[in-house]
N, CA, C and O of each residue as an XYZ file, in Angstrom:
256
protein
N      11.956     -9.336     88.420
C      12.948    -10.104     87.727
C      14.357     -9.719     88.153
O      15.422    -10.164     87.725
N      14.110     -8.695     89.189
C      15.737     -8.273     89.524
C      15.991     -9.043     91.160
O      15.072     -9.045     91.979
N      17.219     -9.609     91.439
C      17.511    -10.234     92.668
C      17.768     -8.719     93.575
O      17.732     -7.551     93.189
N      18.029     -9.297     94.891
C      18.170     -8.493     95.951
C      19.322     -7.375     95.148
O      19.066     -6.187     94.949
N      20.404     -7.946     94.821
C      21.568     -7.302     94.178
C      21.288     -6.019     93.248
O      21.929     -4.975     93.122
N      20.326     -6.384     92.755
C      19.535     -5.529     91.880
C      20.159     -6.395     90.184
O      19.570     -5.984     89.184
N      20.904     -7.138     90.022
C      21.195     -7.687     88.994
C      20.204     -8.651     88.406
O      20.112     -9.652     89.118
N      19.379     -8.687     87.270
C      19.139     -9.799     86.265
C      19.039    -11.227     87.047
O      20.076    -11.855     87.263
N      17.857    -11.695     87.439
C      18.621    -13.369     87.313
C      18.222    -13.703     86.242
O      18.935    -14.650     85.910
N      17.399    -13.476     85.366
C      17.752    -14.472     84.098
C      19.144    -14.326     83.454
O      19.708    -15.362     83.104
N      19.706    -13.228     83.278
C      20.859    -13.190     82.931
C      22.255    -13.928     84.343
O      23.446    -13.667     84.176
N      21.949    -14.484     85.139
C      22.764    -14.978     85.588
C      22.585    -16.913     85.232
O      23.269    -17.734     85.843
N      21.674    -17.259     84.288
C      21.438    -18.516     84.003
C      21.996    -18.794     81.977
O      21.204    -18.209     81.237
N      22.749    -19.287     81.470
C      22.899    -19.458     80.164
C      21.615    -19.926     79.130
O      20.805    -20.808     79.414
N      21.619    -19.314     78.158
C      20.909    -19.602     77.362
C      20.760    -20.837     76.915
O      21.952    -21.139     76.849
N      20.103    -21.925     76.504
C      19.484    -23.320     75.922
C      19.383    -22.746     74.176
O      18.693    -21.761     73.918
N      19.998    -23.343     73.292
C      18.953    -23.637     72.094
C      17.603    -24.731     71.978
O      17.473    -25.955     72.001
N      16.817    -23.707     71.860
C      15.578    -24.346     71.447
C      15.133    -25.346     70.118
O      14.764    -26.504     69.923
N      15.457    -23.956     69.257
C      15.467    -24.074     67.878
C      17.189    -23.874     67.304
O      17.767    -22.877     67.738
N      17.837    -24.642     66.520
C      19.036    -24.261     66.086
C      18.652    -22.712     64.808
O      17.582    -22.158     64.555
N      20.245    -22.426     64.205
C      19.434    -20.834     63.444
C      18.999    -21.892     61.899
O      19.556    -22.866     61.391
N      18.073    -21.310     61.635
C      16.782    -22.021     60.692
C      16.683    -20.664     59.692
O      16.240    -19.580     60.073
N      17.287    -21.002     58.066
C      16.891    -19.888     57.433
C      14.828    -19.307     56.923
O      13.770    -19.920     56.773
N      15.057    -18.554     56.880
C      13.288    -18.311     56.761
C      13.532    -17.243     55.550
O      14.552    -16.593     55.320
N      12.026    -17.258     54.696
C      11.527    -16.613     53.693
C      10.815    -15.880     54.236
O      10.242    -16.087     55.305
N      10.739    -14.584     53.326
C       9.486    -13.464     53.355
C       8.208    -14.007     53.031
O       7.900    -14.817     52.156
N       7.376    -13.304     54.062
C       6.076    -13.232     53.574
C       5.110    -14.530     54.042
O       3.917    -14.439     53.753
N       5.516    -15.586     54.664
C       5.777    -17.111     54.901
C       5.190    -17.473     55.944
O       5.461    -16.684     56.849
N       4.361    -18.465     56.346
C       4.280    -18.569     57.849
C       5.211    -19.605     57.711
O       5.584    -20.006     56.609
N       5.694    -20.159     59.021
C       7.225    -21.419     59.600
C       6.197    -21.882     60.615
O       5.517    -21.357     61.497
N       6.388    -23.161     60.080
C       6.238    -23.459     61.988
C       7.204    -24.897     61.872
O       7.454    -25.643     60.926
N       7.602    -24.892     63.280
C       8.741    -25.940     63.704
C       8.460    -26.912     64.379
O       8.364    -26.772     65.599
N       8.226    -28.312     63.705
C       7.597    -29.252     64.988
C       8.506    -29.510     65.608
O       8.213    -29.918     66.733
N      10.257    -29.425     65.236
C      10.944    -30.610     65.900
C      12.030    -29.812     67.022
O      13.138    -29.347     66.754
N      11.629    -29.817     67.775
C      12.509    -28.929     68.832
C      13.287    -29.318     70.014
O      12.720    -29.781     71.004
N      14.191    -29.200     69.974
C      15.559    -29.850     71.468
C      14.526    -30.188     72.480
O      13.447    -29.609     72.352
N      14.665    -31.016     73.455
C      14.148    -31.652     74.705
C      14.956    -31.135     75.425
O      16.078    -31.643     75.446
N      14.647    -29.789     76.381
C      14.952    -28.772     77.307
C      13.939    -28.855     78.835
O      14.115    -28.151     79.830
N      12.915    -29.878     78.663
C      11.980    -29.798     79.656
C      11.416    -28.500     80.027
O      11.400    -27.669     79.119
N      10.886    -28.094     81.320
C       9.905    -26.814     81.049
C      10.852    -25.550     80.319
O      12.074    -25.397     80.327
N      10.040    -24.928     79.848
C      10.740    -23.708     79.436
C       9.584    -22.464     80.215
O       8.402    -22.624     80.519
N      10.456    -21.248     80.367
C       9.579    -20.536     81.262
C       9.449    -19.369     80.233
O       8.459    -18.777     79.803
N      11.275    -19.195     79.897
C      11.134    -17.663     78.788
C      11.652    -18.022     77.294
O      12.333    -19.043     77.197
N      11.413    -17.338     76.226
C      12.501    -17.745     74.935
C      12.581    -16.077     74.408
O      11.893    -15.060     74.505
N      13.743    -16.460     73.858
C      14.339    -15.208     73.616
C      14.875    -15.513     71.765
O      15.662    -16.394     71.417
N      14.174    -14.499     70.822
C      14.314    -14.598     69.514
C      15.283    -13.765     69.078
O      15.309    -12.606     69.491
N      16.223    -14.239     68.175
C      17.427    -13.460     67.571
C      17.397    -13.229     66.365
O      17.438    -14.283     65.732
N      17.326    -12.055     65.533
C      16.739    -12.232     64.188
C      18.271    -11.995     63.542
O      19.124    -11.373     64.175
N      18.490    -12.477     62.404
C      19.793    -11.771     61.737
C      20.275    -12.007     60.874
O      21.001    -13.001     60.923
N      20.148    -11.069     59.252
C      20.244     -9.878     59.578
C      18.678     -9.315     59.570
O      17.763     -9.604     58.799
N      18.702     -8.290     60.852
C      17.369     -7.178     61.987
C      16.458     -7.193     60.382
O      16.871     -6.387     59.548
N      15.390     -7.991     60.028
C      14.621     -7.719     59.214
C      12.757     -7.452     59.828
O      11.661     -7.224     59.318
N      13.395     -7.683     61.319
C      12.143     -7.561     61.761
C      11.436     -8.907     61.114
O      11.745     -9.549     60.110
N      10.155     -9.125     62.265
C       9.277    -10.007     62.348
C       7.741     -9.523     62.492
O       7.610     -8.606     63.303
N       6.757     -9.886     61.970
C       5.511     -9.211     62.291
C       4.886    -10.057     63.355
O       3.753     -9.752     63.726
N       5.548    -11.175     63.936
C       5.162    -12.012     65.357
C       5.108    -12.985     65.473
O       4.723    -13.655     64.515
N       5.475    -13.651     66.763
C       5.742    -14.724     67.145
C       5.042    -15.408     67.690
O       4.719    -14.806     68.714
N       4.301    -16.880     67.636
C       3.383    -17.224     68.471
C       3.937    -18.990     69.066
O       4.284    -20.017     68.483
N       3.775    -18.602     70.429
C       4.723    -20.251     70.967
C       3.332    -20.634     71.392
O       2.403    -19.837     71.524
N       3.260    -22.394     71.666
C       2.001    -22.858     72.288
C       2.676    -24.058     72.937
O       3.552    -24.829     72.547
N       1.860    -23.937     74.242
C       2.373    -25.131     75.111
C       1.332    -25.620     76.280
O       0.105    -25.676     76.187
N       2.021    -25.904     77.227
C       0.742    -25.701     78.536
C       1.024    -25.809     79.641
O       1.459    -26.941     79.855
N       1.001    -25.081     80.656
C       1.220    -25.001     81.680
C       1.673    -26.518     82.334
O       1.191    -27.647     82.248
N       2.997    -25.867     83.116
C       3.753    -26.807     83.885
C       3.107    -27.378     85.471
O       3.747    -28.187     86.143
């Protein structure tokens, strides 16, 4: 994941919202049908806040 440079390329590409920030309850499962039209997605990156921790995340899709 590192270029010749030795730098990040994912970090040389900007982030997409997927999901806008969506408040959530304890204890709860969520699931989100309605999500931005971004075409393939390869990585997603979760931001929790405030850090209450998550016991896990599960994405489903299918190969591009």
């Amino acid at each position: 994941m590192f270029g010749d440079d030795g730098e990040a390329t994912l970090a040389k590409e900007a982030w997409q919202v997927l999901l806008p920030e969506t408040k959530l309850e304890p204890d709860r499962q969520h699931d989100f049908d309605t999500l931005a039209e971004l075409g393939t997605v390869s990585h997603v990156r979760v931001s929790v806040f405030p850090d209450g921790g998550i016991s896990r995340v599960r994405l489903f899709g299918r190969p591009a």
